[in-house]
C-alpha atoms as an extended CHARMM CRD file, in Angstrom:
* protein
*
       277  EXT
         1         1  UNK       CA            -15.5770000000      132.2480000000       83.7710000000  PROA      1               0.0000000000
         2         2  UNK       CA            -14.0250000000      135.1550000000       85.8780000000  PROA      2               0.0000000000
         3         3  UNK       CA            -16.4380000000      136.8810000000       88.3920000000  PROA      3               0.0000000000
         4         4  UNK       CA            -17.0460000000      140.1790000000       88.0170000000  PROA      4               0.0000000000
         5         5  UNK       CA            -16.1930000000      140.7010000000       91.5490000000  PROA      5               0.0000000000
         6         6  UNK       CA            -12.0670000000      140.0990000000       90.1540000000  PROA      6               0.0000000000
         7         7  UNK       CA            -12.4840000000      142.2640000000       87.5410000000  PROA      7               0.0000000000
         8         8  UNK       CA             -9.5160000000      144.7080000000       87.3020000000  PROA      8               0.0000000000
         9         9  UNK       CA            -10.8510000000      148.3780000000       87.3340000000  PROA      9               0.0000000000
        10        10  UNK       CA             -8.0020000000      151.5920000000       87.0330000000  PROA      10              0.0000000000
        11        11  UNK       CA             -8.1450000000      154.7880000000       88.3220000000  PROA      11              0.0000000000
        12        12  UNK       CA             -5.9890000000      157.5000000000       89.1000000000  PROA      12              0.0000000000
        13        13  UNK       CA             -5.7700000000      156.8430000000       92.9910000000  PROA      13              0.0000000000
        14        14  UNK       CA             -6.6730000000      152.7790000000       93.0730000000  PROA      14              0.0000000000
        15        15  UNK       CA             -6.0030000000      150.0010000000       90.4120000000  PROA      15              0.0000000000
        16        16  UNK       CA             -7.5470000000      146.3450000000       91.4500000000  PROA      16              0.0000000000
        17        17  UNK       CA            -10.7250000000      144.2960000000       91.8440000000  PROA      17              0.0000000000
        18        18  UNK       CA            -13.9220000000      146.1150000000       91.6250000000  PROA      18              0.0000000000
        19        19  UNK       CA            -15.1080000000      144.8500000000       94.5870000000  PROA      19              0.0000000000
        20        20  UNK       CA            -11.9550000000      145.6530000000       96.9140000000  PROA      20              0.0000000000
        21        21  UNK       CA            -12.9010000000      149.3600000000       95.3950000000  PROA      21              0.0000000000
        22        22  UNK       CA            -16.2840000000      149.1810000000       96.6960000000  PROA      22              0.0000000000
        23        23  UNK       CA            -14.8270000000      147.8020000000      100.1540000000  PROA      23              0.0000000000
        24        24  UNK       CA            -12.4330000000      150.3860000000      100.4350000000  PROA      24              0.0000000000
        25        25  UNK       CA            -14.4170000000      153.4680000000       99.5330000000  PROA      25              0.0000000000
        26        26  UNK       CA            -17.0990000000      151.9250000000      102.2490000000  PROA      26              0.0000000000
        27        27  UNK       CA            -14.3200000000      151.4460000000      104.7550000000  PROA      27              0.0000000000
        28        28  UNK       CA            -13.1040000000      155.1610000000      104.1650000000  PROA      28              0.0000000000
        29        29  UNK       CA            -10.2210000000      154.2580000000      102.9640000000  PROA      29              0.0000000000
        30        30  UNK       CA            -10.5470000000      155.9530000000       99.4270000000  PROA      30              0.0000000000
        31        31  UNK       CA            -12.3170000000      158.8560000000       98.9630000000  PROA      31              0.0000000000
        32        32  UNK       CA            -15.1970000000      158.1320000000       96.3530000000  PROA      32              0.0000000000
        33        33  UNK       CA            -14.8860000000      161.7520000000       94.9250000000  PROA      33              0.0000000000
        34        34  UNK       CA            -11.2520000000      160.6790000000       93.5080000000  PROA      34              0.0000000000
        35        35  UNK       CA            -12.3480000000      157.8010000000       92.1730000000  PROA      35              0.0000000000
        36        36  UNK       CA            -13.7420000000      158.1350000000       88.5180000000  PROA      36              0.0000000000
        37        37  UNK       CA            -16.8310000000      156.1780000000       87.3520000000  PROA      37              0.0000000000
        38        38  UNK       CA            -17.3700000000      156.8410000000       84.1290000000  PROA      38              0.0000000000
        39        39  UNK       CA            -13.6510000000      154.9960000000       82.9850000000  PROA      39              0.0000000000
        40        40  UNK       CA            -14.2500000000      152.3710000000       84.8340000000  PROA      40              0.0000000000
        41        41  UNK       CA            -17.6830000000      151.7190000000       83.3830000000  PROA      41              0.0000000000
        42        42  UNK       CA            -16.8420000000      152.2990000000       79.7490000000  PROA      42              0.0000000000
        43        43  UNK       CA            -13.7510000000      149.8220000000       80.5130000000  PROA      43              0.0000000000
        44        44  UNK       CA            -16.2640000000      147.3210000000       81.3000000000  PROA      44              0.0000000000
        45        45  UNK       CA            -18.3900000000      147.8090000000       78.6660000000  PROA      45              0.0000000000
        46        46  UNK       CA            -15.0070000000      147.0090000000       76.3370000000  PROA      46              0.0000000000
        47        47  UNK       CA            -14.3500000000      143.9400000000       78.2890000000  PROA      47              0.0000000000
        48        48  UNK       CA            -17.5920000000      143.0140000000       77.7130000000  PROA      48              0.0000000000
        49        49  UNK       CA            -18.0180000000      143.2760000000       74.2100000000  PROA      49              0.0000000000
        50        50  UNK       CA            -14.3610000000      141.5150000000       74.0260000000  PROA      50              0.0000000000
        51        51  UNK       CA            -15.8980000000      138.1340000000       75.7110000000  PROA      51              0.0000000000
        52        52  UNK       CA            -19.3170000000      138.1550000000       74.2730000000  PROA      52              0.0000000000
        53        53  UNK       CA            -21.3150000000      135.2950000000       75.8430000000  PROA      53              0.0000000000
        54        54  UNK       CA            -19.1680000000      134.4440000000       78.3390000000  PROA      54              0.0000000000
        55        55  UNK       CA            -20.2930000000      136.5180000000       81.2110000000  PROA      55              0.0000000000
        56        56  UNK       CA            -23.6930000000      135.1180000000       82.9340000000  PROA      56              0.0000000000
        57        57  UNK       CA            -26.8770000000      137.6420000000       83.7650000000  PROA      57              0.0000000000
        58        58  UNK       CA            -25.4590000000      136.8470000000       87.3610000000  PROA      58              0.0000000000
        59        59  UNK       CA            -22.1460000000      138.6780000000       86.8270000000  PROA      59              0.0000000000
        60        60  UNK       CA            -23.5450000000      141.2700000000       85.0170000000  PROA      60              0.0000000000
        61        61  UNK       CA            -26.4700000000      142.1950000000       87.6790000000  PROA      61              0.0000000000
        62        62  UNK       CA            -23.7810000000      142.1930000000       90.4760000000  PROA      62              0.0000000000
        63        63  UNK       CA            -21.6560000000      144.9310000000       88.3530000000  PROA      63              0.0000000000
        64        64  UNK       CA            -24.4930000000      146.8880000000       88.2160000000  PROA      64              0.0000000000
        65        65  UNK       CA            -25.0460000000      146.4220000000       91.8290000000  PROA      65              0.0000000000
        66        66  UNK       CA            -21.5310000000      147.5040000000       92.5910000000  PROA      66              0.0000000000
        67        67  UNK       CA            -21.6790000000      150.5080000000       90.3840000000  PROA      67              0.0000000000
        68        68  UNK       CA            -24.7400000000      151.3240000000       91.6560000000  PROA      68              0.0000000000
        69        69  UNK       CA            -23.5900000000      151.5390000000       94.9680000000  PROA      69              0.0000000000
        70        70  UNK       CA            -20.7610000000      153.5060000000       93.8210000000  PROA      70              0.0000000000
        71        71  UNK       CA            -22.7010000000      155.9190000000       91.8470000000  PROA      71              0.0000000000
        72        72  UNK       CA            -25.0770000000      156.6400000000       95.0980000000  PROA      72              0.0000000000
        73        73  UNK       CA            -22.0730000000      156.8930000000       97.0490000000  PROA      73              0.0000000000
        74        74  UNK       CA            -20.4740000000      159.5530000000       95.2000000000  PROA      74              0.0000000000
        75        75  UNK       CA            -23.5840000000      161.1910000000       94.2020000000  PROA      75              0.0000000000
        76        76  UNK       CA            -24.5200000000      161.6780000000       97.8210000000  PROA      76              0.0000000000
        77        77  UNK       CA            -21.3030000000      163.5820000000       98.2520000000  PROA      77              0.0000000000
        78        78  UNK       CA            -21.3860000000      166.1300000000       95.5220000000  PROA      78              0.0000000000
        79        79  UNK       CA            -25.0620000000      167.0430000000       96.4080000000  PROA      79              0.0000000000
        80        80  UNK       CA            -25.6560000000      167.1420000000      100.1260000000  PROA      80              0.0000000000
        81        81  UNK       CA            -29.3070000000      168.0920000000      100.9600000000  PROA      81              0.0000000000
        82        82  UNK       CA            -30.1880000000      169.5400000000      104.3130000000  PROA      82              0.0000000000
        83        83  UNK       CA            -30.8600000000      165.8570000000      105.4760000000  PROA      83              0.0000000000
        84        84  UNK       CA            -27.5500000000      164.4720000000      104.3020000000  PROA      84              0.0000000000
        85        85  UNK       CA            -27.0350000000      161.0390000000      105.9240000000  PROA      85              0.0000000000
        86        86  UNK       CA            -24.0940000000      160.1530000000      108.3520000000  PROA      86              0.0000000000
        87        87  UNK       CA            -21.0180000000      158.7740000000      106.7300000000  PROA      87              0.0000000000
        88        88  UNK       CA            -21.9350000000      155.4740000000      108.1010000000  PROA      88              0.0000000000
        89        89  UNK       CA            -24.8470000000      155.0720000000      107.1500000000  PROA      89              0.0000000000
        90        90  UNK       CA            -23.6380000000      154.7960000000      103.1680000000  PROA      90              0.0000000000
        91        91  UNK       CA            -22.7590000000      151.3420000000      103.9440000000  PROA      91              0.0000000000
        92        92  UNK       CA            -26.7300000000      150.5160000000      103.0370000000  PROA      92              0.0000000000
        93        93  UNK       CA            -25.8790000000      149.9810000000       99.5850000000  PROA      93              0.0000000000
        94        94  UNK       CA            -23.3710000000      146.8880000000      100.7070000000  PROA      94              0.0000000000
        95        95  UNK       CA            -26.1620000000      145.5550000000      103.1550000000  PROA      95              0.0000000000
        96        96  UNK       CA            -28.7220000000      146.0920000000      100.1300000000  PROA      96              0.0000000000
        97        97  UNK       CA            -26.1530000000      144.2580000000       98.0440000000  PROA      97              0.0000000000
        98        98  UNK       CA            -26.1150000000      141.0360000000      100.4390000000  PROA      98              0.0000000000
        99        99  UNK       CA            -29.8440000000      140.6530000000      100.9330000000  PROA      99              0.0000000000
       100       100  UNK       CA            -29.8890000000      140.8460000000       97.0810000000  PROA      100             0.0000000000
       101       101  UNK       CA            -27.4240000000      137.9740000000       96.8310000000  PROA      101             0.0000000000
       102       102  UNK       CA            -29.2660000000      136.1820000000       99.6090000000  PROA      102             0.0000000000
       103       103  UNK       CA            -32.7690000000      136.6990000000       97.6930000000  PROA      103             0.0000000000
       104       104  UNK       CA            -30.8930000000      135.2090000000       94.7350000000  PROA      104             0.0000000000
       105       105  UNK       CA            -29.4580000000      132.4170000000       95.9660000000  PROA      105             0.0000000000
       106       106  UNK       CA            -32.8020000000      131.5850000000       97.5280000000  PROA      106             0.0000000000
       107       107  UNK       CA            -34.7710000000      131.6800000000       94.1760000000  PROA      107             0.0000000000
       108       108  UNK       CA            -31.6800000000      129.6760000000       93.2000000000  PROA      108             0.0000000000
       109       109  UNK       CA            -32.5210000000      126.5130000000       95.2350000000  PROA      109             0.0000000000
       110       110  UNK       CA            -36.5330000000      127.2620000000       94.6450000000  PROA      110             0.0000000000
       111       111  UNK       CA            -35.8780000000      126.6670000000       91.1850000000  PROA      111             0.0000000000
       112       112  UNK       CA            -33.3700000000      123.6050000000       91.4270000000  PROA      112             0.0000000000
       113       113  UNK       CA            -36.4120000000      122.0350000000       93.9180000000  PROA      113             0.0000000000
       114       114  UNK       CA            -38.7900000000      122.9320000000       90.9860000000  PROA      114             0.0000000000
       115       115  UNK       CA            -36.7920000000      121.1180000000       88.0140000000  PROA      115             0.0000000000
       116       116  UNK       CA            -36.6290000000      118.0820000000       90.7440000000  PROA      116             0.0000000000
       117       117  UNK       CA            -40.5690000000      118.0650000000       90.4530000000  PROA      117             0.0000000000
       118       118  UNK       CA            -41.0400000000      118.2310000000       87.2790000000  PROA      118             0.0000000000
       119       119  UNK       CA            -38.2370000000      115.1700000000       86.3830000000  PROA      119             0.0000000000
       120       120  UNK       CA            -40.3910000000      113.3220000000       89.3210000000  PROA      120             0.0000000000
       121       121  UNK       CA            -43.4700000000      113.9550000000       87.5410000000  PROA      121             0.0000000000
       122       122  UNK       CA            -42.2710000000      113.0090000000       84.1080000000  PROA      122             0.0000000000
       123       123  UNK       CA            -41.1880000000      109.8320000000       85.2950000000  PROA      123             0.0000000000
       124       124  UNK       CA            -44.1580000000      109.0450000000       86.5640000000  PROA      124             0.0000000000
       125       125  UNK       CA            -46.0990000000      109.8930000000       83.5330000000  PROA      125             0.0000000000
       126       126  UNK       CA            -44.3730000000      106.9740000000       81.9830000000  PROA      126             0.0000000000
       127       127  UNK       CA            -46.1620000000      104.2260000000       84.4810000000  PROA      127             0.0000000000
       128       128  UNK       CA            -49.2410000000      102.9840000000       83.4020000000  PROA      128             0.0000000000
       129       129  UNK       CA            -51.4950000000      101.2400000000       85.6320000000  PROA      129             0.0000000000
       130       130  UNK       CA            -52.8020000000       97.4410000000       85.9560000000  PROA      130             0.0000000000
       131       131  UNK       CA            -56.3710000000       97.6920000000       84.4740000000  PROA      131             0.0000000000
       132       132  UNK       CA            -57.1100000000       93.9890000000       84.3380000000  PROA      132             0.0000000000
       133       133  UNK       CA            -58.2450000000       92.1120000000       87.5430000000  PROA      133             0.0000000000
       134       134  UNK       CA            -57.1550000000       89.4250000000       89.3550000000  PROA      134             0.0000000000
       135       135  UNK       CA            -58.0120000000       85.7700000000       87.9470000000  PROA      135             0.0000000000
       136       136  UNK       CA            -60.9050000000       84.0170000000       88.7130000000  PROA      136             0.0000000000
       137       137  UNK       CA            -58.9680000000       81.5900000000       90.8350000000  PROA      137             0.0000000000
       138       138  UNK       CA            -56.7330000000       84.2970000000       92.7440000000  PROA      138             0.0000000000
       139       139  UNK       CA            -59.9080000000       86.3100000000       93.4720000000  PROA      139             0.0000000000
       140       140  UNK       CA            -60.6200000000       86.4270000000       97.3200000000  PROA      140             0.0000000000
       141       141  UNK       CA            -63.9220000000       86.4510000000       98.4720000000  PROA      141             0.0000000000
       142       142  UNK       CA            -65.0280000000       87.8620000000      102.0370000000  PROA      142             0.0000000000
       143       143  UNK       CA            -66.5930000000       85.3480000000      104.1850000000  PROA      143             0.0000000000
       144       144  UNK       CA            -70.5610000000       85.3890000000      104.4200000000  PROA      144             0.0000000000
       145       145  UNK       CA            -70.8830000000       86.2800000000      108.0470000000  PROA      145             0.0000000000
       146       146  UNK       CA            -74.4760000000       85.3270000000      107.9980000000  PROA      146             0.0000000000
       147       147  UNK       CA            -74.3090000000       81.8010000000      107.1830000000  PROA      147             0.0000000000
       148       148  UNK       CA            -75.7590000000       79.2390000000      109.6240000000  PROA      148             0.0000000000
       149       149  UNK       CA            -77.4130000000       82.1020000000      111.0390000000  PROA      149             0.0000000000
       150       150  UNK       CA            -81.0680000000       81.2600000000      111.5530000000  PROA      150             0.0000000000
       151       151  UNK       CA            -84.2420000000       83.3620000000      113.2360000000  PROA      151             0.0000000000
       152       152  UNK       CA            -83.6320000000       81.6790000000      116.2580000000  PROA      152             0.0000000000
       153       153  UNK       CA            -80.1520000000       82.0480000000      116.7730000000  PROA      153             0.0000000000
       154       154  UNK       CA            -81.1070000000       85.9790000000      116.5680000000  PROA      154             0.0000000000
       155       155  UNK       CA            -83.8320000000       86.0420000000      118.9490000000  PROA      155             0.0000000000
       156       156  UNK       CA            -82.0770000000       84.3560000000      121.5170000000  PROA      156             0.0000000000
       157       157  UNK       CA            -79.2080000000       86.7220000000      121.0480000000  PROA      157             0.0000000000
       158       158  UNK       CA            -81.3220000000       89.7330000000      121.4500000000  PROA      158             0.0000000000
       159       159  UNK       CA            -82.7750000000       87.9650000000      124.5930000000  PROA      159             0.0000000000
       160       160  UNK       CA            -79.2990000000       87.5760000000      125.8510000000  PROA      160             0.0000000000
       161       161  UNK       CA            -78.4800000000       91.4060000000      125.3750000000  PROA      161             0.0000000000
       162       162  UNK       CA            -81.4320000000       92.6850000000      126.7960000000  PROA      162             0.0000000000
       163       163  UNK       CA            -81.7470000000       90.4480000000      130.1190000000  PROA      163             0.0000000000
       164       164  UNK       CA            -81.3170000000       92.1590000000      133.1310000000  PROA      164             0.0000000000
       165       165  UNK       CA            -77.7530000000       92.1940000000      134.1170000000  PROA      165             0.0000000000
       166       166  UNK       CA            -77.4080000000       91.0150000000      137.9840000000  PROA      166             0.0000000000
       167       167  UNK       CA            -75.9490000000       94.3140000000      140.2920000000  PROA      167             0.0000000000
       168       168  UNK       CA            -72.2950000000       93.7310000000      140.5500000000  PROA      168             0.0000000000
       169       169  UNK       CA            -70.7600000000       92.2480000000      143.7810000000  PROA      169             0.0000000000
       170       170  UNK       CA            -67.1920000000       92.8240000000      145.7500000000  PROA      170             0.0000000000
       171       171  UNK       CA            -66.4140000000       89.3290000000      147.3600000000  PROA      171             0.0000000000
       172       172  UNK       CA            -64.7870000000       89.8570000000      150.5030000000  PROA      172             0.0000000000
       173       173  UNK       CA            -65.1260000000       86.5050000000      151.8310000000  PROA      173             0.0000000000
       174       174  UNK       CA            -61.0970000000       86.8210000000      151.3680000000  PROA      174             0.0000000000
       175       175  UNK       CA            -60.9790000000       89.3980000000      153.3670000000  PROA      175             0.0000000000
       176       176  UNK       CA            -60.4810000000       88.6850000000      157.7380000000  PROA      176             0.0000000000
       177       177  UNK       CA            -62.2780000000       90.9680000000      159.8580000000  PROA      177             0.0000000000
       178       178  UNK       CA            -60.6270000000       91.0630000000      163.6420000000  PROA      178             0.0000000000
       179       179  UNK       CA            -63.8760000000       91.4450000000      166.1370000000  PROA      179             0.0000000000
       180       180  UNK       CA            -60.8590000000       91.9950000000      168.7320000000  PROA      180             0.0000000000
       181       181  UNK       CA            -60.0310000000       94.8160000000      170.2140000000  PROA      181             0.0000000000
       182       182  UNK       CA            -57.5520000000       96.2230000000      172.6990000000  PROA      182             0.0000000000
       183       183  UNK       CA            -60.1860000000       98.5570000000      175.0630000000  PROA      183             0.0000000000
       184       184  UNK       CA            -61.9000000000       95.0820000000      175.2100000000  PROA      184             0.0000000000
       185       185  UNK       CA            -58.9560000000       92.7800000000      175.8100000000  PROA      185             0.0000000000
       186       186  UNK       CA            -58.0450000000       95.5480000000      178.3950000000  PROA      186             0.0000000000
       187       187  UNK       CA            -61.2960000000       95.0980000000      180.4960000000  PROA      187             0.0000000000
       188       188  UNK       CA            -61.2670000000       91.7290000000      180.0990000000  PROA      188             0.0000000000
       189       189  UNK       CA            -57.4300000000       91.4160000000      181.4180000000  PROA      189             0.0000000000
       190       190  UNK       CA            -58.6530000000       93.6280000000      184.3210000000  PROA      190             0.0000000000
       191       191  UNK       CA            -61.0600000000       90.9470000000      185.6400000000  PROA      191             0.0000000000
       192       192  UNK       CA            -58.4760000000       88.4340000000      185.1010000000  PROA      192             0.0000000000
       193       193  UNK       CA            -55.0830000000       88.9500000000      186.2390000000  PROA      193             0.0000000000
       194       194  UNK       CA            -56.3860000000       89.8060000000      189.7350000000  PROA      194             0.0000000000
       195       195  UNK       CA            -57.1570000000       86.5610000000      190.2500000000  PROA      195             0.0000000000
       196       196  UNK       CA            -54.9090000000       84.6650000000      188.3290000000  PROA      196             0.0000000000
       197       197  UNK       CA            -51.8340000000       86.0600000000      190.1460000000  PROA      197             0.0000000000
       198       198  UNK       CA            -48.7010000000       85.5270000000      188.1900000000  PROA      198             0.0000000000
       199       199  UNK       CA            -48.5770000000       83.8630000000      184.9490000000  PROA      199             0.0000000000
       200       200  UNK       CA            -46.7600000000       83.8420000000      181.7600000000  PROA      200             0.0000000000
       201       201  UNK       CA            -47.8570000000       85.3560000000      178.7110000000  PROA      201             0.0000000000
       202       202  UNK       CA            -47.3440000000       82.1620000000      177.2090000000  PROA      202             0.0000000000
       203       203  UNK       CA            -50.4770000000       80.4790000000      179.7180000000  PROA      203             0.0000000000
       204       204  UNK       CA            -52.1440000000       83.5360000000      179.3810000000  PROA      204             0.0000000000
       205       205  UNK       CA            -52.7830000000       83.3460000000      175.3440000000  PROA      205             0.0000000000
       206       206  UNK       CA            -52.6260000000       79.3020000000      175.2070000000  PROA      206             0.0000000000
       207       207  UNK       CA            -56.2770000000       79.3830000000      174.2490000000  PROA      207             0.0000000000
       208       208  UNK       CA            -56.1310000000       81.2660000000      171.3100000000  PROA      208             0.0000000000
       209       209  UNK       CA            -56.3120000000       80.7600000000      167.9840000000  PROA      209             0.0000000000
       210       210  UNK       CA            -55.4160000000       83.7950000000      165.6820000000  PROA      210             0.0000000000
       211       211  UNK       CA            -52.1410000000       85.8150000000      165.4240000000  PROA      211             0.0000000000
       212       212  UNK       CA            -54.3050000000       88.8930000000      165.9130000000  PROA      212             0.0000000000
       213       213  UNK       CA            -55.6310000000       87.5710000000      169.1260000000  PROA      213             0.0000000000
       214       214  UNK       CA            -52.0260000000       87.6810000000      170.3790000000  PROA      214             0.0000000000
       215       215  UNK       CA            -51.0900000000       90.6710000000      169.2030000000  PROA      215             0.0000000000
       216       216  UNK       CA            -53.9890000000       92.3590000000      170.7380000000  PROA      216             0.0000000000
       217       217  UNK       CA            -53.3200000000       90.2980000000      174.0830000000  PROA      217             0.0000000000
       218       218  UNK       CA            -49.5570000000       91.9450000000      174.2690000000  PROA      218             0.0000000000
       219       219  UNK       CA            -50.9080000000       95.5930000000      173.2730000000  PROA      219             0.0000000000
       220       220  UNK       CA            -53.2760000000       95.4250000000      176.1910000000  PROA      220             0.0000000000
       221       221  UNK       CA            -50.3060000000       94.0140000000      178.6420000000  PROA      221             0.0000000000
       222       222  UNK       CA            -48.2730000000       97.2990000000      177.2300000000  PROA      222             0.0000000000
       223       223  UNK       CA            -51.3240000000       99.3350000000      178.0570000000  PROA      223             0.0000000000
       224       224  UNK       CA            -51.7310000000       98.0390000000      181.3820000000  PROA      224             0.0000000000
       225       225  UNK       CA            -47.5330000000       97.9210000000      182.4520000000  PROA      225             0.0000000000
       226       226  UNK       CA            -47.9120000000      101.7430000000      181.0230000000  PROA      226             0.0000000000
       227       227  UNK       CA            -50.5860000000      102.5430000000      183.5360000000  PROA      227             0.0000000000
       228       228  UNK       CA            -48.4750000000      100.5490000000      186.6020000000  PROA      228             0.0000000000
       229       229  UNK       CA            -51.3610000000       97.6710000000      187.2460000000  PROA      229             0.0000000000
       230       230  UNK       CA            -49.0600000000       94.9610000000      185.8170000000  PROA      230             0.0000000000
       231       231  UNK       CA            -45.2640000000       94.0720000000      185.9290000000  PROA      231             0.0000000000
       232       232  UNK       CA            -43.6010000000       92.6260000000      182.7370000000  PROA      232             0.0000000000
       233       233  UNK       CA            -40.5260000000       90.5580000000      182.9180000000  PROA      233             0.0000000000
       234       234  UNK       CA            -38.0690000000       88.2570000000      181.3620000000  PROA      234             0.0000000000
       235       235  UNK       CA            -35.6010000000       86.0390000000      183.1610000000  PROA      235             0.0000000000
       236       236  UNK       CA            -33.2060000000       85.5880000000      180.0640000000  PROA      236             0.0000000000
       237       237  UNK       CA            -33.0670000000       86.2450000000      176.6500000000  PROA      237             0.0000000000
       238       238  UNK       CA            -36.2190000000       84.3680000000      174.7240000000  PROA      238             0.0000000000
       239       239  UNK       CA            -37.6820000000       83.2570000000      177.6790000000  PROA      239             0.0000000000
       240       240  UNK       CA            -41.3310000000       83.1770000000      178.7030000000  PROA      240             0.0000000000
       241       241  UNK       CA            -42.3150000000       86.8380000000      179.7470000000  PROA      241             0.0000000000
       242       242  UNK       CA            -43.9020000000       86.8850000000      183.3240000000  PROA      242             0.0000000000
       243       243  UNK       CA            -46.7250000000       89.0290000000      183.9290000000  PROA      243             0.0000000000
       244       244  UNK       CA            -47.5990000000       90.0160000000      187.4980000000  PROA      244             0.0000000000
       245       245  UNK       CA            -50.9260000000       92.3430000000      189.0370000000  PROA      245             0.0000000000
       246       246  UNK       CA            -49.3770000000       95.1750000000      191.1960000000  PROA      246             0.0000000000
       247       247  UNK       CA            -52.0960000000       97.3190000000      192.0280000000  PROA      247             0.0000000000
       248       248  UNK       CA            -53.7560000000       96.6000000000      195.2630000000  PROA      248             0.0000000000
       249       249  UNK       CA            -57.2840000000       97.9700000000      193.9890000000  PROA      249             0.0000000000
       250       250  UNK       CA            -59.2350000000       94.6070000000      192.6850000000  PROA      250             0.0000000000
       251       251  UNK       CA            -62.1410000000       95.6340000000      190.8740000000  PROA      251             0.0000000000
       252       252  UNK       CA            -65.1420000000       92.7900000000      190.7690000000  PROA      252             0.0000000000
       253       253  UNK       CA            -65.8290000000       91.4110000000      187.7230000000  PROA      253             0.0000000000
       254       254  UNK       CA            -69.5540000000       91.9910000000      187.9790000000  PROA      254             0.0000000000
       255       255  UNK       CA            -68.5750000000       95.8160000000      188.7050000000  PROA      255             0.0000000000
       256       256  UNK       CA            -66.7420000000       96.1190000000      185.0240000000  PROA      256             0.0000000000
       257       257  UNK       CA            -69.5720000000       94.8520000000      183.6430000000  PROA      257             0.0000000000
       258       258  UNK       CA            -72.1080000000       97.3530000000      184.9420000000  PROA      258             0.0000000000
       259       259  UNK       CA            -69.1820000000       99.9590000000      185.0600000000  PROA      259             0.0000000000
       260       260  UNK       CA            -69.6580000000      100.9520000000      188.5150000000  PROA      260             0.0000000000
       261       261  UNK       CA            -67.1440000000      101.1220000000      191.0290000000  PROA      261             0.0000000000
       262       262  UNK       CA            -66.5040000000       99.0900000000      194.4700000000  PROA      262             0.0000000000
       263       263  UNK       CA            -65.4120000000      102.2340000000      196.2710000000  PROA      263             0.0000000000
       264       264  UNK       CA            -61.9820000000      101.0640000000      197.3930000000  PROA      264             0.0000000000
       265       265  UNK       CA            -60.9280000000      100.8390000000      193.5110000000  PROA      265             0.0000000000
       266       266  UNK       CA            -62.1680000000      102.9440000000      191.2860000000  PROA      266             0.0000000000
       267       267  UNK       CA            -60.1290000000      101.2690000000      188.2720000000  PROA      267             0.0000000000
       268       268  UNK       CA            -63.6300000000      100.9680000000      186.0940000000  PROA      268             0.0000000000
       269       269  UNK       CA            -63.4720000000      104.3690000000      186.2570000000  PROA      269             0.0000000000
       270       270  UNK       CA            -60.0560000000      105.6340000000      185.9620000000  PROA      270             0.0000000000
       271       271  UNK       CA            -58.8460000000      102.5650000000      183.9890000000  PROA      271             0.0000000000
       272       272  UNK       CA            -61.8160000000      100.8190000000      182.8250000000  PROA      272             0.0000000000
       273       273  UNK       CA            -62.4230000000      103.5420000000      179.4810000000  PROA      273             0.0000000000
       274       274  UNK       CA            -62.5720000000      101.8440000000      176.3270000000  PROA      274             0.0000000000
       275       275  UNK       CA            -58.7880000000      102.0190000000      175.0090000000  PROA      275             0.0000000000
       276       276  UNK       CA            -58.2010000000      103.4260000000      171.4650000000  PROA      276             0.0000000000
       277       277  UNK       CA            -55.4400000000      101.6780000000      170.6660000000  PROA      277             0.0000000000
């Protein structure tokens, strides 16, 4: 079927598609008070009667859209009020005519989605469901949770939940706690080195047992070379490192203990604090 939007309309100062007359009259192009309506509608009313049934109510609704918007057009013209509208602003009527389309279109697909329903629900009209049950021997029983359950079996379970649960407890026997420290191995090198002279670090930490014990051991040497009391060296590369007592002050070993000085070296003193490091 032919659109109504093709159909051929003539007047006196345009002959063509009705809807390239609406777009030209918007578009200033033709002046809407040349153009006659009342031909062109009474031509369509012959056409119309000449194809009986063939034109849908969609066709028909947009010619009277298009008219309409023709009719307002023109009538807007002859009879300017004292709040006549701009000449733009007579394009409404095409902007009405799109959302009307669009509000078509929409029921359209709202009505397709409908019929889908209702061809979904007929079908399933036509399934009937299983009313007999299963067969004696495909029956499945659930287990009897209870069985071999006797009084005693509860009351020792309800002695087991309500016995008093023991305070949790972190094990750290894993764990190694170093009683070592550097302020103390710093004392105690103090008392020694005096005496001992020159050594190697090597004699100096033969008797001990624990990697940590080392490690403190060298921390307090670095302590003590930092504060110029010992001398740290190393004849070649890997070698045993030679430590040496510089300062002339000797403090007594009994005097560290009480931390007291001697008079002539005042190391408990100046030295002798406990060491943070």
């Amino acid at each position: 079927m032919v659109g109504v939007v093709a159909y051929v309309v003539s007047t006196p100062v345009f002959e063509g598609p009705l809807d390239l007359l609406l777009h030209l009259v918007s578009s200033h192009q033709v002046d809407v008070l040349d153009v006659p309506l009342a031909p062109v509608v009474d031509a369509f009313v012959a056409a119309l009667s000449e194809r009986s049934g063939e034109m849908s109510m969609d066709q028909l609704s947009e010619f009277l859209l298009v008219a309409a918007i023709l009719v307002e057009l023109k009538s807007q013209r002859l009879l300017p009020g004292p709040d006549a509208v701009e000449t733009d602003e007579e394009l409404v009527g095409w902007e009405e005519r799109d959302l009307l389309l669009s509000r078509l279109l929409e029921c359209r697909a709202y009505a397709g989605i409908a019929d889908t329903f209702v061809g979904m629900i007929e079908a399933a009209a036509r399934s009937v469901p299983r009313e007999a049950g299963l067969e004696e021997g495909f029956a499945l029983h659930a287990p009897d949770l209870l069985a071999g359950v006797t009084v005693d079996h509860l009351a020792q379970a309800y002695l087991r939940a309500t016995a008093e649960r023991p305070a949790p407890r972190v094990d750290l026997s894993h764990v190694t706690v170093e009683t070592v420290s550097v302020s103390e191995t710093v004392q105690a090198l103090v008392a020694v080195l005096p005496v001992r002279g020159a050594t190697s670090f090597r004699d100096l930490t033969q008797g001990l047992t624990t990697k940590m014990e080392i490690i403190v051991h060298f921390l307090a040497l670095l302590e003590l070379c930092k504060r110029g009391k010992v001398s740290l060296g190393q004849g070649e590369t890997f070698g045993d490192l030679r430590v040496a007592w510089i300062d002339d002050r000797r403090p007594l070993v009994g005097v560290l203990a009480s931390g007291q000085s001697d008079g002539s070296g005042d190391f408990g003193a100046e030295d002798g604090d406990e060491y943070d490091g």
